[in-house]
SEZA-776022 format. One record per residue (C-alpha): residue number from 0; residue in three letters; x, y, z. Coordinates in nm, 2 decimals. Layout:
BEGIN
+-----+------+--------+--------+--------+
:  nr : rest :     c1 :     c2 :     c3 :
+-----+------+--------+--------+--------+
: NUM :  ALA :      X :      Y :      Z :
...
+-----+------+--------+--------+--------+
END
This chain:
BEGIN
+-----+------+--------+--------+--------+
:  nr : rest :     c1 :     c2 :     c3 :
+-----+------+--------+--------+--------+
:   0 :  UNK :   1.78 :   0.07 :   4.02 :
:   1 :  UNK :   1.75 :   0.08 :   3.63 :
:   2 :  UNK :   1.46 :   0.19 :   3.40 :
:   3 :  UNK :   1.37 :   0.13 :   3.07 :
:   4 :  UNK :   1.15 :   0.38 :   2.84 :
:   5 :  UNK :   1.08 :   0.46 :   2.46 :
:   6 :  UNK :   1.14 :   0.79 :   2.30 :
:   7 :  UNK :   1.11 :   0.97 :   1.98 :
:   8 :  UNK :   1.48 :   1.10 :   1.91 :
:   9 :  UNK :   1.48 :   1.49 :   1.84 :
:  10 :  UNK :   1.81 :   1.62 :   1.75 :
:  11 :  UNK :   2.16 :   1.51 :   1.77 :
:  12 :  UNK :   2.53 :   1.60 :   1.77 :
:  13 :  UNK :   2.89 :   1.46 :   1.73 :
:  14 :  UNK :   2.72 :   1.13 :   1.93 :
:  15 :  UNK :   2.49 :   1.32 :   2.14 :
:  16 :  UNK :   2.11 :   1.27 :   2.12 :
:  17 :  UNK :   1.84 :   1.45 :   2.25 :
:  18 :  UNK :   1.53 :   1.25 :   2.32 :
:  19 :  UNK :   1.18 :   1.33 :   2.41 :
:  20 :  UNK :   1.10 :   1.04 :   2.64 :
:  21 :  UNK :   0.71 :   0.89 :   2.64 :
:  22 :  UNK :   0.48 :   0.98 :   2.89 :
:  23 :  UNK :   0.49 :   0.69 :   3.17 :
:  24 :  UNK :   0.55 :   0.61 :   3.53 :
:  25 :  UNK :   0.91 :   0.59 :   3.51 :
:  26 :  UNK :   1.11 :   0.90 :   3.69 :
:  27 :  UNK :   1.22 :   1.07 :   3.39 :
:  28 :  UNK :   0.91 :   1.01 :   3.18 :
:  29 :  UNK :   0.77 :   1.26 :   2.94 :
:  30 :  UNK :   1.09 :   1.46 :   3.03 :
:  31 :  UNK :   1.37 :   1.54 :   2.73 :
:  32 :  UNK :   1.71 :   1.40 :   2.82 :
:  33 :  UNK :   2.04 :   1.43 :   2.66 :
:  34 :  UNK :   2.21 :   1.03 :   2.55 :
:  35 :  UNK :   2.44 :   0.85 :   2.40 :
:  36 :  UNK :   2.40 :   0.54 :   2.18 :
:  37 :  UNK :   2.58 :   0.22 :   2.28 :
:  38 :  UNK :   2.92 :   0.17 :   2.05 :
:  39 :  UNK :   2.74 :  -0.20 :   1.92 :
:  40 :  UNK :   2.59 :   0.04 :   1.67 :
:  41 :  UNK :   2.87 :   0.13 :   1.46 :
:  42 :  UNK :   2.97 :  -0.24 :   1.47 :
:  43 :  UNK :   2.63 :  -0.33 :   1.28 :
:  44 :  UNK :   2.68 :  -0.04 :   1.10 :
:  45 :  UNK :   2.38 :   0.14 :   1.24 :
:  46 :  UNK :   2.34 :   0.49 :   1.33 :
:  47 :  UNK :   2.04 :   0.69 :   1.54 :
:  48 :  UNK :   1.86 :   0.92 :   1.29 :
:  49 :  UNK :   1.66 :   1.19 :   1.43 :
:  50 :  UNK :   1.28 :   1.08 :   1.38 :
:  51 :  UNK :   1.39 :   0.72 :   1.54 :
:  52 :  UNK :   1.15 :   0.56 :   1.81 :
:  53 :  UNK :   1.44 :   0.46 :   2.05 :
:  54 :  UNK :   1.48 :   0.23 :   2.36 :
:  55 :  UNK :   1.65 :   0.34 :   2.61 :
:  56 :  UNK :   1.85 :   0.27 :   2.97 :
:  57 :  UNK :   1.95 :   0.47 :   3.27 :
:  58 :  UNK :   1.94 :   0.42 :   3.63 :
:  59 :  UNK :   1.95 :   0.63 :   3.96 :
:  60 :  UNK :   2.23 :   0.80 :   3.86 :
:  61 :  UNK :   2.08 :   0.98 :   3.57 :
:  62 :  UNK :   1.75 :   1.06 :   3.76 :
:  63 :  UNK :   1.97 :   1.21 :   4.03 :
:  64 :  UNK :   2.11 :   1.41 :   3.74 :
:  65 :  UNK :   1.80 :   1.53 :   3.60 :
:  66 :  UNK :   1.67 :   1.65 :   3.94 :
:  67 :  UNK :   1.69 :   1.97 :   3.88 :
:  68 :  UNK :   1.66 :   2.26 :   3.61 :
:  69 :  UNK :   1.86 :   2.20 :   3.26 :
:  70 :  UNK :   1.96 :   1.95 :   3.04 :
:  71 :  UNK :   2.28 :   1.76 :   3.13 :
:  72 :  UNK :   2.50 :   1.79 :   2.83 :
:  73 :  UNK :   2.74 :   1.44 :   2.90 :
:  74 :  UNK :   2.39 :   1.24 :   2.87 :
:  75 :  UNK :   2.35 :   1.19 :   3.21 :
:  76 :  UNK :   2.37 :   0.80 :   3.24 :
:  77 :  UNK :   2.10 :   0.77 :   2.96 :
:  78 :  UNK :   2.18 :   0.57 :   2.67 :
:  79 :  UNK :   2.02 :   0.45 :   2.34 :
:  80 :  UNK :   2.00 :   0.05 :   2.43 :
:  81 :  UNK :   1.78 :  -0.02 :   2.08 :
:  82 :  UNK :   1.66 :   0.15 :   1.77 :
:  83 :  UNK :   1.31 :   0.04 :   1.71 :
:  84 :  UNK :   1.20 :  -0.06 :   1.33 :
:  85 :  UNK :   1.15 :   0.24 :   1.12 :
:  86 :  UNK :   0.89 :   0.30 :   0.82 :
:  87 :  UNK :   1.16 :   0.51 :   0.63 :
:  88 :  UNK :   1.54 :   0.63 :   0.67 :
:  89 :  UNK :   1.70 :   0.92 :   0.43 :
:  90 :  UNK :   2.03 :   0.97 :   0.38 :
:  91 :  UNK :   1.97 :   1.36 :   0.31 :
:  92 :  UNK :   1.83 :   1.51 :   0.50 :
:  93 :  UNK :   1.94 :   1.22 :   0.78 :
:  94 :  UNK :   1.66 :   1.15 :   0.92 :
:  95 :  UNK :   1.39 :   0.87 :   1.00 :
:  96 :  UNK :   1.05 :   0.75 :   1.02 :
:  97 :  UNK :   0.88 :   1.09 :   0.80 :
:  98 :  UNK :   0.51 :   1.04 :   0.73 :
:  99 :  UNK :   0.38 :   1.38 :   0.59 :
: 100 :  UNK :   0.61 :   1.58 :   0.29 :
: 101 :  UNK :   0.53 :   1.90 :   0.21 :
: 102 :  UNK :   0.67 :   1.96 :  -0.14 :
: 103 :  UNK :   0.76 :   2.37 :  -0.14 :
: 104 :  UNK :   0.85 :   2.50 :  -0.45 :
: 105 :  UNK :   0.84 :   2.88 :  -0.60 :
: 106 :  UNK :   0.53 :   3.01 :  -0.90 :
: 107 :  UNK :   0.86 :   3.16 :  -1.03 :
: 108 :  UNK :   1.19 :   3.32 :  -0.86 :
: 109 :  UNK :   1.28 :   2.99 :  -0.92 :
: 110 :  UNK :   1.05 :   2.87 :  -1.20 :
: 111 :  UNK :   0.96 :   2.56 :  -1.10 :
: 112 :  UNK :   1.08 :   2.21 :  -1.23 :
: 113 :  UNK :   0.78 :   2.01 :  -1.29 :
: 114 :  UNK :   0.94 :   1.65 :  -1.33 :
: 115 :  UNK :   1.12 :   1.71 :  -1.05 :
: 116 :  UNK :   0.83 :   1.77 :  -0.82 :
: 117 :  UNK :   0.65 :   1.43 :  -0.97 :
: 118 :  UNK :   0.95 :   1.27 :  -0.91 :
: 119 :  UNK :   0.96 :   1.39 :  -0.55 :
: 120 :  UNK :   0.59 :   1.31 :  -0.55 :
: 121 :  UNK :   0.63 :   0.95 :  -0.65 :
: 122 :  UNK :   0.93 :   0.86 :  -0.42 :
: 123 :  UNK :   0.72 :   0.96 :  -0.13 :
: 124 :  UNK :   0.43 :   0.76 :  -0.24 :
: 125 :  UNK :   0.67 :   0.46 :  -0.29 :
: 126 :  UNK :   0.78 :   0.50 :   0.04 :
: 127 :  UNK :   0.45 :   0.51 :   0.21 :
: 128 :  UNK :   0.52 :   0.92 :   0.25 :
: 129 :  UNK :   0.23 :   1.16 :   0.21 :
: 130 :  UNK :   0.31 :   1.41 :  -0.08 :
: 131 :  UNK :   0.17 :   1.78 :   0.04 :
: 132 :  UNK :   0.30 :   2.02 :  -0.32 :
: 133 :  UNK :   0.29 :   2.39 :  -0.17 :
: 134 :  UNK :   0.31 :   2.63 :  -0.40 :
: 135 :  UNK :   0.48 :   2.93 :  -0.24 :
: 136 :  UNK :   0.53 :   3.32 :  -0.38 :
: 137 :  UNK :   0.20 :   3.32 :  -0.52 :
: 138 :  UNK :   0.18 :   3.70 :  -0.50 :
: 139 :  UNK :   0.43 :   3.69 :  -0.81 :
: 140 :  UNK :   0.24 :   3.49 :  -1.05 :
: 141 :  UNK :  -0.18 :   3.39 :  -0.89 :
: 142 :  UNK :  -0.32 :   3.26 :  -1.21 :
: 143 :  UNK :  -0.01 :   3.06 :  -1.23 :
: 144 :  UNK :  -0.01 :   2.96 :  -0.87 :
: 145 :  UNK :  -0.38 :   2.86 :  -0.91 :
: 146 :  UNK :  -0.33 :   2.68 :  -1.21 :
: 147 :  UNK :  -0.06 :   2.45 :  -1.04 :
: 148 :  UNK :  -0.23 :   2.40 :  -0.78 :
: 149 :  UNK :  -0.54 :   2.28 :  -0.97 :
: 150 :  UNK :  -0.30 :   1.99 :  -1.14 :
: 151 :  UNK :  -0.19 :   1.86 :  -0.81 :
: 152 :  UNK :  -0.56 :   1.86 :  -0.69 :
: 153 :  UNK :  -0.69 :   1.70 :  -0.96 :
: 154 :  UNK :  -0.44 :   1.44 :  -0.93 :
: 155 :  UNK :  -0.54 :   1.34 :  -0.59 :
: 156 :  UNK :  -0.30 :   1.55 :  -0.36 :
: 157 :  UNK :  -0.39 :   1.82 :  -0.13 :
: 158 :  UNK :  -0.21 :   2.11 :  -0.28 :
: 159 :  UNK :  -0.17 :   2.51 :  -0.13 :
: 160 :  UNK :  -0.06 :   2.84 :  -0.27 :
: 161 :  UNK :   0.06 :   3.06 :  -0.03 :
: 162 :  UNK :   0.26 :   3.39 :   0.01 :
: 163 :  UNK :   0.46 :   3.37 :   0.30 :
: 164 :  UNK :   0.57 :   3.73 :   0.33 :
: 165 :  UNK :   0.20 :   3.86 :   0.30 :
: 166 :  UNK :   0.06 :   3.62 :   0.50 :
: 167 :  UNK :  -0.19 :   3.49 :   0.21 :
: 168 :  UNK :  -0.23 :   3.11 :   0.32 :
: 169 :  UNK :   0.00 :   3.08 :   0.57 :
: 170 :  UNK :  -0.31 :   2.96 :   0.85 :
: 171 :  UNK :  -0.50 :   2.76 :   0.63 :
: 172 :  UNK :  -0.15 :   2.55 :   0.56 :
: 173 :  UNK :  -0.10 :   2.58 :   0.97 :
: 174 :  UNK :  -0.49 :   2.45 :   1.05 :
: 175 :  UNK :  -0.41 :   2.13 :   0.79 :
: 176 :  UNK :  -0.07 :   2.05 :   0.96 :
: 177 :  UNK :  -0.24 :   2.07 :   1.30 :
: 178 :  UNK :  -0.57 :   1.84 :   1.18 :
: 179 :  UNK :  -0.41 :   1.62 :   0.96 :
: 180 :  UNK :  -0.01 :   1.55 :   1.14 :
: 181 :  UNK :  -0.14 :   1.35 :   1.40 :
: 182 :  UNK :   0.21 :   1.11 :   1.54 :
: 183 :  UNK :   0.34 :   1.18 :   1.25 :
: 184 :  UNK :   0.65 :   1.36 :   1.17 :
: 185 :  UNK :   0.60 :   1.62 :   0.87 :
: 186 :  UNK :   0.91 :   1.77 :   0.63 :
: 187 :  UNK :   0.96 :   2.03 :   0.44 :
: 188 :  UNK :   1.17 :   1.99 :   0.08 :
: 189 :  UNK :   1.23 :   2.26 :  -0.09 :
: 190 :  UNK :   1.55 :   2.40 :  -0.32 :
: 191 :  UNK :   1.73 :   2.70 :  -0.23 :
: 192 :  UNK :   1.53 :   3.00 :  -0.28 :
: 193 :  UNK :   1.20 :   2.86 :  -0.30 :
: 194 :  UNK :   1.09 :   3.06 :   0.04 :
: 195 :  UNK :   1.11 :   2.73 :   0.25 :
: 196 :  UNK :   1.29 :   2.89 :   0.56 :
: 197 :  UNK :   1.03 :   3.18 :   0.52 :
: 198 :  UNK :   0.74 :   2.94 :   0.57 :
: 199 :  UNK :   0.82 :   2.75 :   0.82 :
: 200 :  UNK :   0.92 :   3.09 :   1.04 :
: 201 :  UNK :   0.55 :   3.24 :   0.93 :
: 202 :  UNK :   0.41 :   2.92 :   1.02 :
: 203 :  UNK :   0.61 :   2.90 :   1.37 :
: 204 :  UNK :   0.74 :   3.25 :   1.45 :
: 205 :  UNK :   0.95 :   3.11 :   1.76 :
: 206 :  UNK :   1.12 :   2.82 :   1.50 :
: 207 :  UNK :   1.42 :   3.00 :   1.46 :
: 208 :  UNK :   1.47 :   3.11 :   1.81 :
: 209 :  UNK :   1.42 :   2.75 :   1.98 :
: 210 :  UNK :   1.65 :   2.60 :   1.75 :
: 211 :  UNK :   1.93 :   2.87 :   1.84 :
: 212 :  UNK :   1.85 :   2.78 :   2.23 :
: 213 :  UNK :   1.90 :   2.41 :   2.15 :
: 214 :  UNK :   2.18 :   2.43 :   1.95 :
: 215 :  UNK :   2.37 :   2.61 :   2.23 :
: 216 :  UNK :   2.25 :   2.36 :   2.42 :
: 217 :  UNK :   2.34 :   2.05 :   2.30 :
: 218 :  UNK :   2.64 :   2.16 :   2.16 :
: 219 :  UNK :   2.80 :   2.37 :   2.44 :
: 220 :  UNK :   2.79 :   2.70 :   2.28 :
: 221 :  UNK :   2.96 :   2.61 :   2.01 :
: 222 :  UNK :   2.88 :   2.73 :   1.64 :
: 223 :  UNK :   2.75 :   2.44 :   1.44 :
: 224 :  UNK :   2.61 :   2.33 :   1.10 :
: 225 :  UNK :   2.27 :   2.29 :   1.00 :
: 226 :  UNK :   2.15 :   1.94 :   1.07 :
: 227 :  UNK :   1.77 :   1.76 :   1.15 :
: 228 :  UNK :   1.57 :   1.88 :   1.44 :
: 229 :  UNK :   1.27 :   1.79 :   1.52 :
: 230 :  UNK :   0.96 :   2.03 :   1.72 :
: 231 :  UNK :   0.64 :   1.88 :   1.86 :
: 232 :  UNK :   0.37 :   2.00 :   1.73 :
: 233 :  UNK :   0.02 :   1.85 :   1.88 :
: 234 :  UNK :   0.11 :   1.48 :   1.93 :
: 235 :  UNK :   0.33 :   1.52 :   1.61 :
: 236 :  UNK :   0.66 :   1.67 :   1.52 :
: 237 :  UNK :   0.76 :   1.90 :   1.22 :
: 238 :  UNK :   1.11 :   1.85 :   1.14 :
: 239 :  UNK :   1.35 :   2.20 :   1.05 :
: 240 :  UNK :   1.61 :   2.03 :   0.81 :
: 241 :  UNK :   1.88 :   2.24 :   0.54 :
: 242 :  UNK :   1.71 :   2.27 :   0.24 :
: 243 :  UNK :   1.69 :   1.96 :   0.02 :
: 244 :  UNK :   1.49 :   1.93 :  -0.31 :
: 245 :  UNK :   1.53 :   1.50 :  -0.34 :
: 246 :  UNK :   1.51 :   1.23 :  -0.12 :
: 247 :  UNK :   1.80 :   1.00 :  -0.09 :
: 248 :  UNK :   1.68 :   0.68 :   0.11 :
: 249 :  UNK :   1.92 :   0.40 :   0.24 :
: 250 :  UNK :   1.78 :   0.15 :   0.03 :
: 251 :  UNK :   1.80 :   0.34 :  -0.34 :
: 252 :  UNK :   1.64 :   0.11 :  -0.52 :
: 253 :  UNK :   1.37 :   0.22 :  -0.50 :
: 254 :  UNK :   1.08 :   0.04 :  -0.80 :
: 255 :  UNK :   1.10 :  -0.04 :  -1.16 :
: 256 :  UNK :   1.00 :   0.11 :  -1.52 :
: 257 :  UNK :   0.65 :  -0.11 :  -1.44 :
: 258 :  UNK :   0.53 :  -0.04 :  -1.10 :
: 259 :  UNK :   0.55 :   0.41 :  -1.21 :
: 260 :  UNK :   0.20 :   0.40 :  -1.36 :
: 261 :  UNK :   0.10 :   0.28 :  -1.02 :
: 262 :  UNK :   0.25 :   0.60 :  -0.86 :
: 263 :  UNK :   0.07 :   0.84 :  -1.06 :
: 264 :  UNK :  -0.25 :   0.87 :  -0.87 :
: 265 :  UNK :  -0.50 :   1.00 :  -1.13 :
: 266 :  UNK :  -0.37 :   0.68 :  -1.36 :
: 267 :  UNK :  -0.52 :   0.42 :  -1.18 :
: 268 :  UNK :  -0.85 :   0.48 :  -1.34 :
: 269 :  UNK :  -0.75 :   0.42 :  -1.65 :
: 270 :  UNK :  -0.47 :   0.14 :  -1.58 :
: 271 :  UNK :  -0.59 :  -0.17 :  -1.79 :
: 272 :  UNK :  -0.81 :  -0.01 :  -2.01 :
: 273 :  UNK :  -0.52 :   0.01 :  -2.26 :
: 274 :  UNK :  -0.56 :  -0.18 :  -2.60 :
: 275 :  UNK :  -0.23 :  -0.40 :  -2.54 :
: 276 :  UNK :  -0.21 :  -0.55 :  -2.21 :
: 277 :  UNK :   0.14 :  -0.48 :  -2.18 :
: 278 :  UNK :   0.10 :  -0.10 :  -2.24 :
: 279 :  UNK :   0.41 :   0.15 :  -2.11 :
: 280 :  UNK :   0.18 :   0.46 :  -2.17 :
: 281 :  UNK :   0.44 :   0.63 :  -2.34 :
: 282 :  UNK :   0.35 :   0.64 :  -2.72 :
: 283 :  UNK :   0.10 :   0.33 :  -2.79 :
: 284 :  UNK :  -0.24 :   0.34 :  -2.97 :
: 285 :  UNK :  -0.54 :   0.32 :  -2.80 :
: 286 :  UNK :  -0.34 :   0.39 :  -2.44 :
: 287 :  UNK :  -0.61 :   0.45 :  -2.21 :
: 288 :  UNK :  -0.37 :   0.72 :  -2.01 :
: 289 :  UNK :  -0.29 :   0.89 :  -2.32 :
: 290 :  UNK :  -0.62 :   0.98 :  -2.46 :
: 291 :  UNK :  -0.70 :   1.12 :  -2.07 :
: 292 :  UNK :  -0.41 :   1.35 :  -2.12 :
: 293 :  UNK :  -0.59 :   1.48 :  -2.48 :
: 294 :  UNK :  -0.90 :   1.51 :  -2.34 :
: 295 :  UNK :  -0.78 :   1.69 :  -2.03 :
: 296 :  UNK :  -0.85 :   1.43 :  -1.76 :
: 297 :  UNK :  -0.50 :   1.40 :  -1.70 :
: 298 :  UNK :  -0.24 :   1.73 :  -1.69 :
: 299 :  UNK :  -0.01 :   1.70 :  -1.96 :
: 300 :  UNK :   0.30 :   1.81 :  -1.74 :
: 301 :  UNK :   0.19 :   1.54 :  -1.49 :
: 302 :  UNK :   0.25 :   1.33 :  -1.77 :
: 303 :  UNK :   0.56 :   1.49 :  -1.87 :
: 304 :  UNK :   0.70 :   1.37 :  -1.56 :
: 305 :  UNK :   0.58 :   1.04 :  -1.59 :
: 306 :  UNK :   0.80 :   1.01 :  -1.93 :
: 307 :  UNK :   1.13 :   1.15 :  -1.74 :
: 308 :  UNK :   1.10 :   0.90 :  -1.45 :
: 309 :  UNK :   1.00 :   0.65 :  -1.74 :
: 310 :  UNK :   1.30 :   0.70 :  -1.94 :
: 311 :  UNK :   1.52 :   0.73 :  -1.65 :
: 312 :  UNK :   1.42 :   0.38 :  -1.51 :
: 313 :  UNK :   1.48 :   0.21 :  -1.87 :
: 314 :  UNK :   1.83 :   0.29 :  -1.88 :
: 315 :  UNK :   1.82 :   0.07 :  -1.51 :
: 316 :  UNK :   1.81 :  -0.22 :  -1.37 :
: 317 :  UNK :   1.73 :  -0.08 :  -1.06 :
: 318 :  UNK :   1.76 :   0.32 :  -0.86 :
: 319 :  UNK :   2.08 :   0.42 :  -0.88 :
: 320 :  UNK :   2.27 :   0.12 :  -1.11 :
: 321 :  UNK :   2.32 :   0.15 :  -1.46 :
+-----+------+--------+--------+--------+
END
């Protein structure tokens, strides 16, 4: 007999996905199986990301498989029949269908790069991607730490200082995440040596340990690179990914010079209330946006950023193409 079920896809390997089937009334629902996509894929050049809402087949074979304890590491009989239409897919880290984004970055130890955080910040509003900036190793700098994360409120964003290694913030982060992630599946971006890895083990102590167990796993023991996984959390899932501090998406070409002011949140108050209708709120008199940055209104780093992305996009036509 054969069944058909949906599935968020968790983690995968040279071909091998695991998959955390819906709850139903099929035999193996609710239950993670191991899988294997159907070689049409690769024809339509089309790949399964982790984060992917899948489709999938099997039949009495793979239940009689899954009978007992473990996962079988062959797939079992399931496979990957459809990928279902996804809100977003990155090219690094490889992954699909992320909703929540919390933007790590160190109060110093690395000083932080402001426009690249905006940047960051407005290719996840682009993309229909909630921007969370954390600000970790606030024990270095606090007034610092407080002070950027003041900006990012004021701007609209939820915004955290934390200090993973003393445990300063670290639950308030972890009750957001668990009120706020809903289905979702949350990120975390974050350069090398901004404490990401430290976080994310303060926040879920047993992180490190599941993902060796999984590993070894779905990979038959064998040592592997860091790669996408993905760890329910409430009806949602937090993804563990090798640190990245951009977002490269499939489609990179992402919006033009005019639609940026639109992706600065604490613009839109302002946007046409400049003197000339065609305002690029860079240098122009009687910019609306400008005088909010000399009065205060708007950060002037925020706007900062707004001029790099600005700048970069006139030199293109469009992301990526000169």
């Amino acid at each position: 007999m054969g069944y058909e079920e949906t599935g968020r896809l968790v983690r995968g390997l040279g071909g091998l996905y695991e998959i955390i089937l819906d709850r139903g009334t099929t035999p193996l629902s609710g239950r993670t199986v191991a899988s294997r996509a159907k070689g049409n894929f690769r024809n339509k050049g089309l790949s399964p990301l982790v984060g992917d809402r899948v489709r999938v087949l099997y039949d009495d074979v793979a239940v009689a498989h899954y009978g007992g304890e473990g996962a079988v590491h062959d797939g079992g009989g399931v496979v990957i029949e459809e990928i279902l239409p996804r809100t977003s897919a990155l090219i690094r880290p490889p992954m699909a269908n992320l909703g929540l984004l919390f933007i790590t970055f160190a109060v110093k130890d690395p000083e932080p790069v402001t426009e690249t955080i905006d940047k960051l910040i407005a290719i996840a509003e682009h993309n229909g991607i909630e921007p969370v900036p954390v600000i970790c190793k606030r024990d270095l700098a606090p007034e610092r730490a407080e002070e950027l994360r003041r900006i990012y409120q004021n701007a609209g964003f939820t915004a955290f200082t934390l200090s993973s290694t003393e445990r300063e913030g670290v639950e308030e982060l972890r009750r957001f995440i668990e009120e706020s992630l809903g289905e979702r599946i949350a990120a975390f971006s974050g350069a090398s040596g901004v404490g990401k890895s430290t976080l994310l083990n303060a926040l879920y102590p047993d992180l490190k340990l599941q993902t060796g167990a999984i590993s070894q796993k779905i990979a038959r023991g064998k040592h592997t690179t860091r790669r996408v996984e993905l760890y329910p959390v409430g009806r949602g899932y937090v993804a563990d990914t090798p640190g990245f501090s951009m977002l490269d998406f499939v489609r990179f070409d992402f919006f033009k010079k005019e639609d940026l002011p639109f992706l600065m949140r604490e613009f839109e108050p302002y946007i046409g209330a400049c003197r000339y209708t065609k305002c690029s709120h860079t240098k122009e008199e009687g910019c609306a946006i400008l005088e909010a940055v000399r009065d205060g209104r708007i950060a002037p780093s925020r706007h900062r950023g707004f001029l790099a992305m600005y700048e970069e996009l006139r030199h293109k036509n469009e992301w990526g193409k000169k």
